[in-house]
C-alpha positions as CSV (number, residue, x, y, z in Angstrom):
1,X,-24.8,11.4,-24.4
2,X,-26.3,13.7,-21.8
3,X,-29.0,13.3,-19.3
4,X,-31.7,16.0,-18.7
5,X,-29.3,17.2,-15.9
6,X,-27.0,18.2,-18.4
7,X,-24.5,16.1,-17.0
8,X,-23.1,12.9,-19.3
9,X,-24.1,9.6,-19.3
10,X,-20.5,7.7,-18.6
11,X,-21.3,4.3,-20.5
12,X,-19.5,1.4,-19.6
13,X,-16.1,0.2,-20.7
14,X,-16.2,-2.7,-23.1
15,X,-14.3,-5.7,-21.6
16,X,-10.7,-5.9,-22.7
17,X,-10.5,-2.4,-23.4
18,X,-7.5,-0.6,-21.5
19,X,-8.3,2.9,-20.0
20,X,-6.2,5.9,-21.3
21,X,-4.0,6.1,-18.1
22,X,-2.8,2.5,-18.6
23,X,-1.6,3.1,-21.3
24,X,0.7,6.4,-21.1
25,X,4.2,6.1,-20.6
26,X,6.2,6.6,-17.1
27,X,6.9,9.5,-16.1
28,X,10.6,10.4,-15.3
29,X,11.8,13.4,-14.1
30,X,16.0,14.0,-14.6
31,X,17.4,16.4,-12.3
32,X,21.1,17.1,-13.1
33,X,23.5,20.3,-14.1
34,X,25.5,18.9,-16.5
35,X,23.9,19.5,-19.7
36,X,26.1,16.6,-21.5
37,X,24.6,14.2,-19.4
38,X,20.9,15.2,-19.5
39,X,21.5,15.2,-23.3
40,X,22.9,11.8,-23.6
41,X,20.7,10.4,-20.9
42,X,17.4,12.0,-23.1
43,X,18.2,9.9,-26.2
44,X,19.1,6.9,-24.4
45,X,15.5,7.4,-22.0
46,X,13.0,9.0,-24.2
47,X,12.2,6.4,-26.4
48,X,10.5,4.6,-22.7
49,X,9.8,7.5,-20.7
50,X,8.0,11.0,-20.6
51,X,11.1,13.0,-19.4
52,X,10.8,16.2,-18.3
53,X,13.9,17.9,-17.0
54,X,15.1,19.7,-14.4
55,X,18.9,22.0,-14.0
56,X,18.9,21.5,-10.3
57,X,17.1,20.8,-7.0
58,X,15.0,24.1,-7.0
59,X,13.6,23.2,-10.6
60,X,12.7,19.8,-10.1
61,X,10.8,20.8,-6.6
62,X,9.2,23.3,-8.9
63,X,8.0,20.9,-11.5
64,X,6.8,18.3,-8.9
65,X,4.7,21.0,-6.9
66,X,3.3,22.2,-10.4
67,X,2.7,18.9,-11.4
68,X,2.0,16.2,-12.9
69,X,3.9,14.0,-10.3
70,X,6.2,11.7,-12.0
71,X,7.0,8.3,-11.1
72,X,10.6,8.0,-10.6
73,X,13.2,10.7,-10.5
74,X,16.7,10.5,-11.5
75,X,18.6,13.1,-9.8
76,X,22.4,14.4,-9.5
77,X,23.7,14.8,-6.0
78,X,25.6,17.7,-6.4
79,X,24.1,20.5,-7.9
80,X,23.8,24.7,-7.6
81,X,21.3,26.1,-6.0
82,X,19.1,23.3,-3.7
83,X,21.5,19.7,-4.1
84,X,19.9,15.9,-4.4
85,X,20.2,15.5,-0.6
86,X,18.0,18.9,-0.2
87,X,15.7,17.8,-2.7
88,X,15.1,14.4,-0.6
89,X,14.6,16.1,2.2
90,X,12.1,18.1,1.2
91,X,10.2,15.6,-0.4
92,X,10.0,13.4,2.7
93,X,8.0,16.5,4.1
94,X,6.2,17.1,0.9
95,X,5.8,13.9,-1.2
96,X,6.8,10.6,1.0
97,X,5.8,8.3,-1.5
98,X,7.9,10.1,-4.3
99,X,11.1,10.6,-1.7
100,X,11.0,6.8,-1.9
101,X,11.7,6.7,-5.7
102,X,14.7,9.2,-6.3
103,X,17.5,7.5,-7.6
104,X,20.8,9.5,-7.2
105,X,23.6,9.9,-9.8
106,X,27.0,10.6,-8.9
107,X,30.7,10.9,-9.9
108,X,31.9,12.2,-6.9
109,X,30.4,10.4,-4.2
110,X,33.6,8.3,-3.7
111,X,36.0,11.2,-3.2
112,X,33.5,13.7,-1.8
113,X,33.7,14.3,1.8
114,X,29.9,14.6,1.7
115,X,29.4,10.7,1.4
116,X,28.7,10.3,4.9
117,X,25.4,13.0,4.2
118,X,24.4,9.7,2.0
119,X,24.7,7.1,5.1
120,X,21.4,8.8,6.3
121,X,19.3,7.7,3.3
122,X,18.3,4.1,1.7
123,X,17.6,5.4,-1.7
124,X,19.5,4.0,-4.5
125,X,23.0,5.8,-5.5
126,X,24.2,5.0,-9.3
127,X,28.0,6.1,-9.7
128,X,29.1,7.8,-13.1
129,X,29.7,7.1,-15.5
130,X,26.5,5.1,-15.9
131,X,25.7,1.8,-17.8
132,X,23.4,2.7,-19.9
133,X,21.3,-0.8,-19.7
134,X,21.8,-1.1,-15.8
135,X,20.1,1.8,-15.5
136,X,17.1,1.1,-17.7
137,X,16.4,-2.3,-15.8
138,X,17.1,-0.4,-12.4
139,X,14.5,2.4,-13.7
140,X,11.8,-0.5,-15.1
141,X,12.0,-2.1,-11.6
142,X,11.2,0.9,-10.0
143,X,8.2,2.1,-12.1
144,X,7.0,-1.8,-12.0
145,X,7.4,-2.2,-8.2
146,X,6.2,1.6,-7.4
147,X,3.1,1.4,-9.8
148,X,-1.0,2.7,-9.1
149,X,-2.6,1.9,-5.9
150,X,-5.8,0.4,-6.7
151,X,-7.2,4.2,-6.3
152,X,-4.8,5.8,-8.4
153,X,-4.2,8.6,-6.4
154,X,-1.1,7.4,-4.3
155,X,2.0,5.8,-5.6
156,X,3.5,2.8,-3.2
157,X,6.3,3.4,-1.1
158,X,9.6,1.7,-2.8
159,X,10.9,-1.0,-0.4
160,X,14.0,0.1,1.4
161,X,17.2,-1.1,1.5
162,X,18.1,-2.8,5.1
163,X,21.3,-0.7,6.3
164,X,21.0,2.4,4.7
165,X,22.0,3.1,1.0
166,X,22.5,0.9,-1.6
167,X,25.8,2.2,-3.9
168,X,25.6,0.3,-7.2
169,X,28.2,0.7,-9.4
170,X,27.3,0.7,-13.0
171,X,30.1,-0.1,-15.2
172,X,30.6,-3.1,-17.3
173,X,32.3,-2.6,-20.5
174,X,28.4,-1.4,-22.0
175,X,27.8,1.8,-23.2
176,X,27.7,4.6,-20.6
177,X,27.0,8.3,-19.3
């Protein structure tokens, strides 16, 4: 329908009917070099996630700027080109609320001397190899607790851990990454 304006009549929703938005997927965006991983991570996620994927830092700031913003990003902390702790940074400057849901992968963060570049930050650090269902419920969680404002135009702020980082190991005899 269109009014005399040209402009269309929006009629109303009928009660019990979802909008369109409620009912597409989360969006994830995986950030990592190793194209093993992103492989096997893709099958595992795909079948609950829009994932879009990125080879490093300087790609996934790319995507985000571009757009559409996703809702969490799973990220690799070492990487060419711009790393996971550069990424972060940025995003605190550019996209607070996002900064807030990066989840960082890593293997070496044990043995690399860059750990303590990790005290600074209270996002959540999964260690590879990762369990593959640890990582959907810590994903899930996310999305759930970092879901629409009322306006849907800002994401909320993901709760921080008291005293820095949280380093969860992943393992458990489950299949993993």
């Amino acid at each position: 329908l269109v009014e005399a304006t040209g402009a269309p009549i929006l009629a109303p929703k009928p009660a019990g009917v979802m909008p369109v938005e409620a009912l597409s997927r989360p969006r994830l965006l995986l950030v990592d070099d190793e194209q093993g991983v992103v492989r096997a991570l893709l099958r595992v996620l795909k079948s609950a996630f829009d994932v879009e994927t990125a080879a490093d830092g300087q790609e996934a700031l790319e995507r985000i700027r571009i757009g559409p913003t996703p809702d969490v990003v799973l990220c690799d902390v070492l990487m060419p080109r711009l790393d996971g702790l550069s990424l972060l940074h940025v995003l605190q400057q550019e996209a607070p609320a996002l900064a807030d849901r990066v989840i960082f992968m890593s293997g070496a963060l044990a043995r690399d001397t860059r750990r303590t570049d990790m005290d600074g930050i209270s996002n959540l650090v999964l260690e590879k190899p990762l369990d593959l269902v640890s990582l959907r419920r810590t994903l899930d969680h996310v999305v759930r607790r970092c879901g629409d404002t009322s306006d849907g135009e800002e994401r909320r702020r993901a709760p921080r851990a008291p005293g820095g980082h949280l380093v969860a190991s992943v393992l458990g005899g489950r299949s993993t990454v």
